[in-house]
N, C-alpha and C positions, 0 to 999 in steps of 0.2 A: 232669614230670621222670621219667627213666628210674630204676628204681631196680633197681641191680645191681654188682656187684661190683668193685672197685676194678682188678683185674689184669683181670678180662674187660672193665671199660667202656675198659681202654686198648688192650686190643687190637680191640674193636670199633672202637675210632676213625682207629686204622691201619690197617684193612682197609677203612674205608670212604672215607678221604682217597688210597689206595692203588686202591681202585673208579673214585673222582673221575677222579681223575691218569687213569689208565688210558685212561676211558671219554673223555675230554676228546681227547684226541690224537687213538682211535679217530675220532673226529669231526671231525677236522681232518680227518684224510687221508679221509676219505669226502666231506667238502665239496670238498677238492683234485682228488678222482678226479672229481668233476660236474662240474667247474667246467671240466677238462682238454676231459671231452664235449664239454661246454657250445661251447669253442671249437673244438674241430675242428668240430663237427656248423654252424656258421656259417661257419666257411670253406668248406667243403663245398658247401654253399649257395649262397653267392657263386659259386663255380665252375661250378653248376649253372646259375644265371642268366645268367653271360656265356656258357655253353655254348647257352642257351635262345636268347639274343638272337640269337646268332650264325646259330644255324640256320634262324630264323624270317629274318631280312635275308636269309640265300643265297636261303632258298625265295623268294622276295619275286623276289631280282633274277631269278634263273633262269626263274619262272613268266612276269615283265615281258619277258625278252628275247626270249620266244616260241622260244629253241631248245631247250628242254622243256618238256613238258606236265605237268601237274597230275597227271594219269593217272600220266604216266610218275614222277614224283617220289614220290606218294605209295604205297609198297608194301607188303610183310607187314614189312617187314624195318624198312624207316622208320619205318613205325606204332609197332610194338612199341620201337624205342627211342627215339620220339619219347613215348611213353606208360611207360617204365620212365623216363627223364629228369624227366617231371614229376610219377612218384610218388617219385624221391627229392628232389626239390625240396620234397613236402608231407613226406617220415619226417623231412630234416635240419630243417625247420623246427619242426615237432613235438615234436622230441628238445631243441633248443632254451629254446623255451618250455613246456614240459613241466616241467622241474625247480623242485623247491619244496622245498628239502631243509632242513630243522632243524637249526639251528647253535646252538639257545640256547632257556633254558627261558622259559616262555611265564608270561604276567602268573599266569594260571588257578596254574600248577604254585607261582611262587611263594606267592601267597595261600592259598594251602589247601593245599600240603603243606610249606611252612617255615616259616611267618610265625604259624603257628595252635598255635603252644608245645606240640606234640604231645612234640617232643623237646629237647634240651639242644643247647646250641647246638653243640659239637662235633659230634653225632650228626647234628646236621643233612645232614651230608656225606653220611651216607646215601640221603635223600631226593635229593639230587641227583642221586647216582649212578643212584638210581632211575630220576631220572628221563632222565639220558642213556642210559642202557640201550634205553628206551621208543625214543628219537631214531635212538640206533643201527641199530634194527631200521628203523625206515622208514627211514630213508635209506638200509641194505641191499637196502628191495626196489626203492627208486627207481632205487639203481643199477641194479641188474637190466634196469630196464623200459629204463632208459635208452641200457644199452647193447648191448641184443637192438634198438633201434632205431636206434641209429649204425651198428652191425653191417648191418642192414636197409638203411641209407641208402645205405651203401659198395658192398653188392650192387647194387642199382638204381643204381649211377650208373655201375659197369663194364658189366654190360649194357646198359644206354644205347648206352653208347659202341664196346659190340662192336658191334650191333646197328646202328648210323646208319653204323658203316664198312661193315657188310655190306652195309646198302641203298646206301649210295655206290656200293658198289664192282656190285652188281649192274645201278644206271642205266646204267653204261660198260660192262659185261660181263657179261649176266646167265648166261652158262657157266659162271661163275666161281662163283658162287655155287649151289650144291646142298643138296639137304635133308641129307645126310650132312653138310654146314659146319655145318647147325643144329645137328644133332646133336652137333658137337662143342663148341659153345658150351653144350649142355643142359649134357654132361659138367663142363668148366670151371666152371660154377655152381656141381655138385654139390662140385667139388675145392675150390672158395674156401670154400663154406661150411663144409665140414670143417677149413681148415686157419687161418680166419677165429674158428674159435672157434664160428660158429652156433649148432649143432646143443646141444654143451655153452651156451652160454647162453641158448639158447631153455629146455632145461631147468628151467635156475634159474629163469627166470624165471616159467614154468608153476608152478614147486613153488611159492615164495614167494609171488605173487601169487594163486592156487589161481583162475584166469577161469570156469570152470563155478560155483563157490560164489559168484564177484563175480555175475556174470550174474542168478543164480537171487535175489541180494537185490535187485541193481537193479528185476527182473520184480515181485518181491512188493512193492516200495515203491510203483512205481507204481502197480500193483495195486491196494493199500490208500490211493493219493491218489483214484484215480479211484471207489473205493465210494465213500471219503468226499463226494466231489463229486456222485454221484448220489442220495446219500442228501441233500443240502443241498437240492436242486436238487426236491426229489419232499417235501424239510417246506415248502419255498416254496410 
């Protein structure tokens, strides 16, 4: 039992039923924002597949009919959006299954921080809050990753699609096409991602996630599996 003062344990109890509340909703609309992802980035997907199919059947017949060659079909221009098409087929699927967001406290949280009479049962509210807070935060950064990778998918699926019109359109008329048209599609890139949001969510997503300190733990874990393994392997 908490032992303190009759006006402070009541306003302790409304700030942390007022935490609860707070942090609960927070969590809603962070489930609601992944979950939004979740389904655009599979539609996406699907689009990307019937777009796959599609292209692979023309090449197919066009190759079959013999009134073009292989040569002639496959170009810089095809390649490149035939190869951005099936890396956003891999970011929307990713973006996808990827999500693993916390909506709810875990057996662990309740047994050892509510269930263990640490506090009075009002005050318990605390611990909860605590522990959505904890929730909060990674589901912040998930969002993050999640949607620097939507963002990502959306890029590669317009270049795709600039790109297989550029190579179309150069099989029928390669005057038409110039490295200066490239060039203008670099530019467009650059404009989408600016106005796409990128640029600002790549940020967050660098801050919160911090990938040099992920990196440098992944290298040392493995590091210290593989001593231990040689050390097993050398008492054998």
């Amino acid at each position: 039992m908490v032992d303190i003062p009759e006006d402070e344990y009541e306003e302790r109890v409304a700030r942390a039923q007022l935490a609860r509340e707070e942090a609960r909703e927070t969590i809603s609309e962070q489930t609601s924002t992944l979950s939004d992802i979740d389904e655009k980035a599979i539609q996406v997907f699907r689009i990307n597949i019937v777009v796959a199919s599609i292209l692979v059947t023309g090449l197919s017949i066009a190759v079959s009919s013999k009134n073009l060659s292989s040569k002639t079909l496959i170009t810089p221009y095809t390649t490149t959006g035939g190869l951005l098409l099936f890396t956003s087929i891999v970011l929307s699927a990713t973006t996808y299954t990827s999500t693993a967001e916390k909506i709810g406290i875990t057996r662990e949280s309740i047994a050892e921080g509510i269930l263990n009479q640490q506090y009075d049962y009002d005050l318990v509210e605390e611990e909860i809050a605590l522990k959505y807070g904890q929730m909060i935060h990674y589901n912040f950064r998930k969002n993050a990753s999640n949607a620097l990778l939507f963002t990502l998918t959306l890029l590669t699926a317009v270049g795709a699609i600039c790109y297989l019109a550029l190579g179309v359109i150069g099989i029928y008329n390669s005057d038409v096409v110039t490295p200066f048209t490239n060039a203008l599609v670099l530019i467009f890139f650059a404009l989408f991602g600016k106005f796409s949001g990128l640029y600002g969510t790549l940020r967050r997503w660098w801050k919160l996630t911090d990938p040099p300190d992920r990196l440098k733990k992944w290298l040392s874990k493995w590091k210290d599996t593989a001593i231990r393994m040689l050390e097993r392997g050398e008492g054998s």
